[in-house]
N, CA, C and O atoms as a GROMACS GRO file, in nm:
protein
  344
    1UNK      N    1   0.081  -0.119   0.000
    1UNK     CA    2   0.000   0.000   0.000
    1UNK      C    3   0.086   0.126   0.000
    1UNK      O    4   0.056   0.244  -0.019
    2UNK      N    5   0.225   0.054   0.033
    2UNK     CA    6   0.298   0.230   0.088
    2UNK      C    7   0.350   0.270  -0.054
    2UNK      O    8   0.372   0.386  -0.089
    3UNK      N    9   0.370   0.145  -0.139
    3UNK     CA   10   0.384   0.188  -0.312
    3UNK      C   11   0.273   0.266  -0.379
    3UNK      O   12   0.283   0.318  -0.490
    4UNK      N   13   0.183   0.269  -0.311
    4UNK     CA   14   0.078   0.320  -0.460
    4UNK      C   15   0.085   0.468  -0.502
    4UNK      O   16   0.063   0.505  -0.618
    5UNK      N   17   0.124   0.575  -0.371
    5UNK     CA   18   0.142   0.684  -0.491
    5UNK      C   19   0.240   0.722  -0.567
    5UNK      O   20   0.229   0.796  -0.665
    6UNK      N   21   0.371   0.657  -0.512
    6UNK     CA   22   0.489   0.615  -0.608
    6UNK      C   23   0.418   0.597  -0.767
    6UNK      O   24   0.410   0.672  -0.864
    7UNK      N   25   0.374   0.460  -0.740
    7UNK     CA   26   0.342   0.406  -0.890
    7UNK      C   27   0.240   0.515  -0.947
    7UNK      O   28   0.266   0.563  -1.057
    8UNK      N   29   0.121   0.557  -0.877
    8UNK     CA   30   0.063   0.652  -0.919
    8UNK      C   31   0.151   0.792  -0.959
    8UNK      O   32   0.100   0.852  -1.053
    9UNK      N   33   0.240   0.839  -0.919
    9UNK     CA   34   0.344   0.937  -0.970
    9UNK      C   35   0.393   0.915  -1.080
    9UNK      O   36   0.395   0.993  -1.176
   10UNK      N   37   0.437   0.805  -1.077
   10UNK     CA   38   0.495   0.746  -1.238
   10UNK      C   39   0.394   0.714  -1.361
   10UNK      O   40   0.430   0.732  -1.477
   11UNK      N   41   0.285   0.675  -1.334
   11UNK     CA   42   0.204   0.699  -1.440
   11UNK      C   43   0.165   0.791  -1.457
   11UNK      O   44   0.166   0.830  -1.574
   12UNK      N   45   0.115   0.868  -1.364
   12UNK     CA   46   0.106   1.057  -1.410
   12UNK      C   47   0.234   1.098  -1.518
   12UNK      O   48   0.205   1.146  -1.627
   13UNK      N   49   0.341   1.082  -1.488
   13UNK     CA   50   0.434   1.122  -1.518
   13UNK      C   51   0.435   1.093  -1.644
   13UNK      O   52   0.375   1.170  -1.718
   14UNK      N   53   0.478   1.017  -1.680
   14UNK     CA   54   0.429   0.901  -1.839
   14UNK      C   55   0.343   0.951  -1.893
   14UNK      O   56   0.370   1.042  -1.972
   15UNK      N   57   0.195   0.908  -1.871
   15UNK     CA   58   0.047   0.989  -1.900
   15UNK      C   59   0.132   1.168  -1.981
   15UNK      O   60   0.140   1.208  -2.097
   16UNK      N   61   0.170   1.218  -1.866
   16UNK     CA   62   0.198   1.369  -1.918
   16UNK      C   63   0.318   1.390  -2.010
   16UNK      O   64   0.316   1.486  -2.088
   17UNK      N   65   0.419   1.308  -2.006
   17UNK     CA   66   0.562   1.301  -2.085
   17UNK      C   67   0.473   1.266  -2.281
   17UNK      O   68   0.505   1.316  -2.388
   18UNK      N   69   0.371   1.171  -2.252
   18UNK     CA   70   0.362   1.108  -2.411
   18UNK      C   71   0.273   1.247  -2.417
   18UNK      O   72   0.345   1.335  -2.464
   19UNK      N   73   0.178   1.284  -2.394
   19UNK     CA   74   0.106   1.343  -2.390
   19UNK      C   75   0.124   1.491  -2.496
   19UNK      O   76   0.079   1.529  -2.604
   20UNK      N   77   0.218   1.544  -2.390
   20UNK     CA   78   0.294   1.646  -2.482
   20UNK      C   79   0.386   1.616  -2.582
   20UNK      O   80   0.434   1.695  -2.663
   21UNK      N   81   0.407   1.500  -2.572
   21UNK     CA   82   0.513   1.390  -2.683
   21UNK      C   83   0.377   1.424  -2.838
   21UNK      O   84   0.400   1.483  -2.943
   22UNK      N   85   0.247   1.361  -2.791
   22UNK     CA   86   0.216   1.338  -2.888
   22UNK      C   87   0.092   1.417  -2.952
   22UNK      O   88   0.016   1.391  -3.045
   23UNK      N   89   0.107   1.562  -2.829
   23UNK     CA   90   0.039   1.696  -2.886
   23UNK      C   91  -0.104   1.696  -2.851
   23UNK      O   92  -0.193   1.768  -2.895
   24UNK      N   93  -0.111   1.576  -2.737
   24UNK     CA   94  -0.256   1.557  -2.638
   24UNK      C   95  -0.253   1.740  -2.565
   24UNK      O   96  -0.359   1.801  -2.551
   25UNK      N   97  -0.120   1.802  -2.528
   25UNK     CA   98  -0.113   1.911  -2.445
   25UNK      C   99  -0.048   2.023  -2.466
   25UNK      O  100   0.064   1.979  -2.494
   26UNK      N  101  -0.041   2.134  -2.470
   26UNK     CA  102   0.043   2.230  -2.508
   26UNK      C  103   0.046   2.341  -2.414
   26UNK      O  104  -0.055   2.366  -2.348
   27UNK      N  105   0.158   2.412  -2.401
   27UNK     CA  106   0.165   2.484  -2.330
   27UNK      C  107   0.181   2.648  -2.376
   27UNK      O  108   0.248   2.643  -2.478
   28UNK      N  109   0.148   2.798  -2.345
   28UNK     CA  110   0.242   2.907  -2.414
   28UNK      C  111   0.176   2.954  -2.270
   28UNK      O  112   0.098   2.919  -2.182
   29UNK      N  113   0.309   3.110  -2.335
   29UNK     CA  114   0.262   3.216  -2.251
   29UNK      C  115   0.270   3.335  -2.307
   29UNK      O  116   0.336   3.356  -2.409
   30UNK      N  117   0.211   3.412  -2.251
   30UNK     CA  118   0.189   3.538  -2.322
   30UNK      C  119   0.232   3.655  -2.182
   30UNK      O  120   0.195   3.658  -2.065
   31UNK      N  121   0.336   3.754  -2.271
   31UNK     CA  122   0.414   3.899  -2.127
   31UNK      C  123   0.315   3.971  -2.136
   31UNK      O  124   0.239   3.967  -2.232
   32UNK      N  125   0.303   4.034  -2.054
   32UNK     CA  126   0.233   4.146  -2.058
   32UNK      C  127   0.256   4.268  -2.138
   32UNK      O  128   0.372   4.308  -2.146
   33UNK      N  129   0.167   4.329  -2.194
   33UNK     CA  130   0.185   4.430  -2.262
   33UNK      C  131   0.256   4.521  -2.196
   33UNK      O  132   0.370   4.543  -2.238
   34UNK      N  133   0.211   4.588  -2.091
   34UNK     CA  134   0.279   4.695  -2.042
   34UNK      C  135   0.370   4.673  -1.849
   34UNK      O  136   0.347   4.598  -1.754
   35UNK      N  137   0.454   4.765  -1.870
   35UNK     CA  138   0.538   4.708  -1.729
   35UNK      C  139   0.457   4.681  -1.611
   35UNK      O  140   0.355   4.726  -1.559
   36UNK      N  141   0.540   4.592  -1.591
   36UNK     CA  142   0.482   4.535  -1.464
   36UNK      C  143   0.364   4.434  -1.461
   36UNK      O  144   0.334   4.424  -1.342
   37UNK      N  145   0.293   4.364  -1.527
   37UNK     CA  146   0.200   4.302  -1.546
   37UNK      C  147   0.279   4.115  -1.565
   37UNK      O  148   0.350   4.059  -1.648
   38UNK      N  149   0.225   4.085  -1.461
   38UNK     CA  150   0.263   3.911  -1.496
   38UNK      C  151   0.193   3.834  -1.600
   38UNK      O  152   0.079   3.840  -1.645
   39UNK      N  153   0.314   3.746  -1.629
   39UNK     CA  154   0.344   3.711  -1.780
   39UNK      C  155   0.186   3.586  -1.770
   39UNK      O  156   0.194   3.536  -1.658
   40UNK      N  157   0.092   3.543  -1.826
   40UNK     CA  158   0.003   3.451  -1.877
   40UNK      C  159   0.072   3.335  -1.940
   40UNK      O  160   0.143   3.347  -2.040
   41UNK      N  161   0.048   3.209  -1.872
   41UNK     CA  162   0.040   3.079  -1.879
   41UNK      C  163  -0.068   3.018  -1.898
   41UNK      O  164  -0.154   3.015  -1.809
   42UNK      N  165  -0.091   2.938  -2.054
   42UNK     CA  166  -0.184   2.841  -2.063
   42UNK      C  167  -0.209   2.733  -2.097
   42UNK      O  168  -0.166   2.715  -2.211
   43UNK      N  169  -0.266   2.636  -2.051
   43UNK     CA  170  -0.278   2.506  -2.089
   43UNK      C  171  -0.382   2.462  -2.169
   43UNK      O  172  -0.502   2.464  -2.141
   44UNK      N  173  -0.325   2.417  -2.278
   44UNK     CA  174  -0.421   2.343  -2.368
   44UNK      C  175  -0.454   2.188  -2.413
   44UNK      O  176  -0.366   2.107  -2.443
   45UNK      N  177  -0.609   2.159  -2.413
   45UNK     CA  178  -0.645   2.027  -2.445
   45UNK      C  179  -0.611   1.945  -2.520
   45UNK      O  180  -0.664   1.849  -2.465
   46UNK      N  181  -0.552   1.895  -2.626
   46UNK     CA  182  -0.651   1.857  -2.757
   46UNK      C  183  -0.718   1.730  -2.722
   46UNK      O  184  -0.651   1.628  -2.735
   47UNK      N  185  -0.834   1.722  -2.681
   47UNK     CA  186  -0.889   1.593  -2.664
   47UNK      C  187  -0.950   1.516  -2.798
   47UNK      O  188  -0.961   1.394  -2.785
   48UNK      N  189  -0.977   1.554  -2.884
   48UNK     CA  190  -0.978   1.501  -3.034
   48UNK      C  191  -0.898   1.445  -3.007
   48UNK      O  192  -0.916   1.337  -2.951
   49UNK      N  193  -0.762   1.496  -3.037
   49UNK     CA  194  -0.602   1.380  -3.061
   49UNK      C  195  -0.591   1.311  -2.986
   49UNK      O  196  -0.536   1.204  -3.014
   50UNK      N  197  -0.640   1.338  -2.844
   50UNK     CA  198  -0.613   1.198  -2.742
   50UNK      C  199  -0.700   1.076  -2.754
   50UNK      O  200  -0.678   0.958  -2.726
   51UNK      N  201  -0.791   1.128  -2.798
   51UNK     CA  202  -0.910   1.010  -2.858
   51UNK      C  203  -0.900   0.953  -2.959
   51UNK      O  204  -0.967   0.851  -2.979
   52UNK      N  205  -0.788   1.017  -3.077
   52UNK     CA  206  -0.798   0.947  -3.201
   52UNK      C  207  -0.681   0.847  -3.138
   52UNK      O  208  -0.702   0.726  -3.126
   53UNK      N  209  -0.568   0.904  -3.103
   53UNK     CA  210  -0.444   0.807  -3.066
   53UNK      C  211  -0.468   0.705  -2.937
   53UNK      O  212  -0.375   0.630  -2.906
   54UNK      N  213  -0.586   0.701  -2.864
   54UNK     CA  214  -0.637   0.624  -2.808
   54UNK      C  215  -0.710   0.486  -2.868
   54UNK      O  216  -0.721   0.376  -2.812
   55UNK      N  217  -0.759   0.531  -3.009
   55UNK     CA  218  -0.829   0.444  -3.105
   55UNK      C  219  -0.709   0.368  -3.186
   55UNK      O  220  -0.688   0.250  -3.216
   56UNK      N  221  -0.646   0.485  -3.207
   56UNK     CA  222  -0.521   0.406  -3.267
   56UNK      C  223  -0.462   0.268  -3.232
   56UNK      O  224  -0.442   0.164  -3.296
   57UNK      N  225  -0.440   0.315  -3.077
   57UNK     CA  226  -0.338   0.200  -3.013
   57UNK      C  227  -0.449   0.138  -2.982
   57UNK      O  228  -0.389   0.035  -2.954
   58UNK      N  229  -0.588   0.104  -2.958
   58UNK     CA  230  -0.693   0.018  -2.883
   58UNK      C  231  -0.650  -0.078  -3.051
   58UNK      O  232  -0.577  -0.177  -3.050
   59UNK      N  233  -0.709  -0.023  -3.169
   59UNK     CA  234  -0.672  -0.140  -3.301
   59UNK      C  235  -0.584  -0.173  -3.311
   59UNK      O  236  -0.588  -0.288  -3.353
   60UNK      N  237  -0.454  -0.126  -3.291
   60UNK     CA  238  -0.314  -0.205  -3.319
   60UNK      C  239  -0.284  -0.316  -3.157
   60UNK      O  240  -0.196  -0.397  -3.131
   61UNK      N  241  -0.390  -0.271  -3.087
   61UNK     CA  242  -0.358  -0.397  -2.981
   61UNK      C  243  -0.400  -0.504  -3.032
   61UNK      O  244  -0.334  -0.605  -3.058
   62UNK      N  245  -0.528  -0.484  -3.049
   62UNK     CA  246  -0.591  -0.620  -3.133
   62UNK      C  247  -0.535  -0.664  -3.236
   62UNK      O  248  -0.510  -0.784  -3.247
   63UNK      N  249  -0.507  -0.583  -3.320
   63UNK     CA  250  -0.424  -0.657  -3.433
   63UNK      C  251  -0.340  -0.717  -3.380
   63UNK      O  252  -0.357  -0.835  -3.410
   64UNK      N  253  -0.250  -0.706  -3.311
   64UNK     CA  254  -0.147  -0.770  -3.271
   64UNK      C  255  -0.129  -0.884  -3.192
   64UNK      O  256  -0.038  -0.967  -3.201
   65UNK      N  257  -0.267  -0.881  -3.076
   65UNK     CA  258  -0.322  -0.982  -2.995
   65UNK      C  259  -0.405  -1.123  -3.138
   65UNK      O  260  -0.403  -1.246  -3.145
   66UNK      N  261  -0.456  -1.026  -3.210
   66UNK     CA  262  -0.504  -1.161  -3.286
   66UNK      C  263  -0.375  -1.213  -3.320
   66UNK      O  264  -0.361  -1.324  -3.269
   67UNK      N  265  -0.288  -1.181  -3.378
   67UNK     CA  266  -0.146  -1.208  -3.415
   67UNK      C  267  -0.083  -1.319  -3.379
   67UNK      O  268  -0.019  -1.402  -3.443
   68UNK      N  269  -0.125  -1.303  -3.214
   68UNK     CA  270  -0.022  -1.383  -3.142
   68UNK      C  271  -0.083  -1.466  -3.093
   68UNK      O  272  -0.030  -1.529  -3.002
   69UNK      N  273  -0.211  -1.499  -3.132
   69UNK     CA  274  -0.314  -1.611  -3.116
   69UNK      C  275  -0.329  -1.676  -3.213
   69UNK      O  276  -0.365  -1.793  -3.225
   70UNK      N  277  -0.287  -1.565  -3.323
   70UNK     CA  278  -0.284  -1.711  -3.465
   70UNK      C  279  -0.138  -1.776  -3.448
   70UNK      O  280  -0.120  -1.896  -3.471
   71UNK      N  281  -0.029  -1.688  -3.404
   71UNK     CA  282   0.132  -1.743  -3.384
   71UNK      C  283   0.121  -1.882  -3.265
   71UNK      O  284   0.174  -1.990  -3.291
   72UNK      N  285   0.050  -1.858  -3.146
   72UNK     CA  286   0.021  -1.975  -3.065
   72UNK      C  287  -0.068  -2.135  -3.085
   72UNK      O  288  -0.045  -2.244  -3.032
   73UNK      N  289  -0.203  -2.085  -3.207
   73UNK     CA  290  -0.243  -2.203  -3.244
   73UNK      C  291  -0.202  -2.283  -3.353
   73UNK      O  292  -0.256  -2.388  -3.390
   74UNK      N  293  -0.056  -2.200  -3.426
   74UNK     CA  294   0.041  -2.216  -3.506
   74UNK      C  295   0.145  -2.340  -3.405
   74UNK      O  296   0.130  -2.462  -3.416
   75UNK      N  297   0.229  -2.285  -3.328
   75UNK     CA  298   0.318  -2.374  -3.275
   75UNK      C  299   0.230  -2.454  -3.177
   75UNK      O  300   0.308  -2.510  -3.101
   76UNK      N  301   0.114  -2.482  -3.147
   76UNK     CA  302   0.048  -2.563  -3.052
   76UNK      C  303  -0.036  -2.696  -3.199
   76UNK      O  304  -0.097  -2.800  -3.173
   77UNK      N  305  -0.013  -2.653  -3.308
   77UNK     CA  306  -0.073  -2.770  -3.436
   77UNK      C  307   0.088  -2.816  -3.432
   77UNK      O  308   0.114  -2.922  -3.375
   78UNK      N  309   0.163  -2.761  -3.473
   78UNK     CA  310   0.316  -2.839  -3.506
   78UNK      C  311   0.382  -2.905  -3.395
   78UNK      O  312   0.471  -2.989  -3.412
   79UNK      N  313   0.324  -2.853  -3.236
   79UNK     CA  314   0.367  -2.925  -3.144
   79UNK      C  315   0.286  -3.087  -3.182
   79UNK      O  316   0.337  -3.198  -3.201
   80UNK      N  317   0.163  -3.048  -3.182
   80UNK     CA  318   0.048  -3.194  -3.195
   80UNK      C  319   0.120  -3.289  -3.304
   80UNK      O  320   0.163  -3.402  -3.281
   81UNK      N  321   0.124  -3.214  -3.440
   81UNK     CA  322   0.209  -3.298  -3.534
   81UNK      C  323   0.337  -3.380  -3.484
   81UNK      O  324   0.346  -3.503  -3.488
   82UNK      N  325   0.418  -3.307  -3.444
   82UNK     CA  326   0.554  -3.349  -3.426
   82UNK      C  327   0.486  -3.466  -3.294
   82UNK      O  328   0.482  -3.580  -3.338
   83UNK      N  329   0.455  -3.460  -3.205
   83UNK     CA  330   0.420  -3.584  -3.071
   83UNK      C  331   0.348  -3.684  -3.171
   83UNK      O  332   0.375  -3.803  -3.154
   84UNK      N  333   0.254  -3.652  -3.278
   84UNK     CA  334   0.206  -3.792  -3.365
   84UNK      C  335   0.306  -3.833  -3.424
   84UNK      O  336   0.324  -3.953  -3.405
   85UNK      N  337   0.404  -3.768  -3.509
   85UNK     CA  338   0.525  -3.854  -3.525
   85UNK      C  339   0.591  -3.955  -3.475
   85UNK      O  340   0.618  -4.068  -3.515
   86UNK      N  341   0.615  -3.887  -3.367
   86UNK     CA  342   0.712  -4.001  -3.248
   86UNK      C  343   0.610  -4.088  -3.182
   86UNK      O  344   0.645  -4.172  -3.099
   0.00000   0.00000   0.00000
């Protein structure tokens, strides 16, 4: 239990590293026009892009999971073959 906000830190961390990696987030700021006025920081969404690249990787899991289910009932027929041999 004394791990979990560790691990929870690190996936935040991750979560926010790809994020801006992959333009889910953006950041600017804007000075102030005239002296003395603090400088504007803002954070931006794109939740479109996080949803499309969410779709992305949800189909290339599957593709890949079917993959390795056709690769397993592949070497589980040639295992069967090869034991009828002998």
């Amino acid at each position: 239990m004394t791990k979990l906000p560790g691990i929870l830190l690190v996936l935040l961390i991750c979560v926010g590293g790809i994020g801006f990696y992959r333009g889910w987030f953006s950041v600017s700021t804007h000075n102030g026009e005239e002296d003395g006025q603090k400088p504007e920081v803002s954070l931006t969404v794109d939740s479109d892009k996080a949803k499309e690249d969410v779709e992305t990787f949800k189909d290339k899991a599957v593709e890949l999971t079917e993959d390795a289910q056709a690769g397993v009932h592949r070497l589980g027929d040639q295992a069967k073959e090869t034991l009828k041999k002998d």
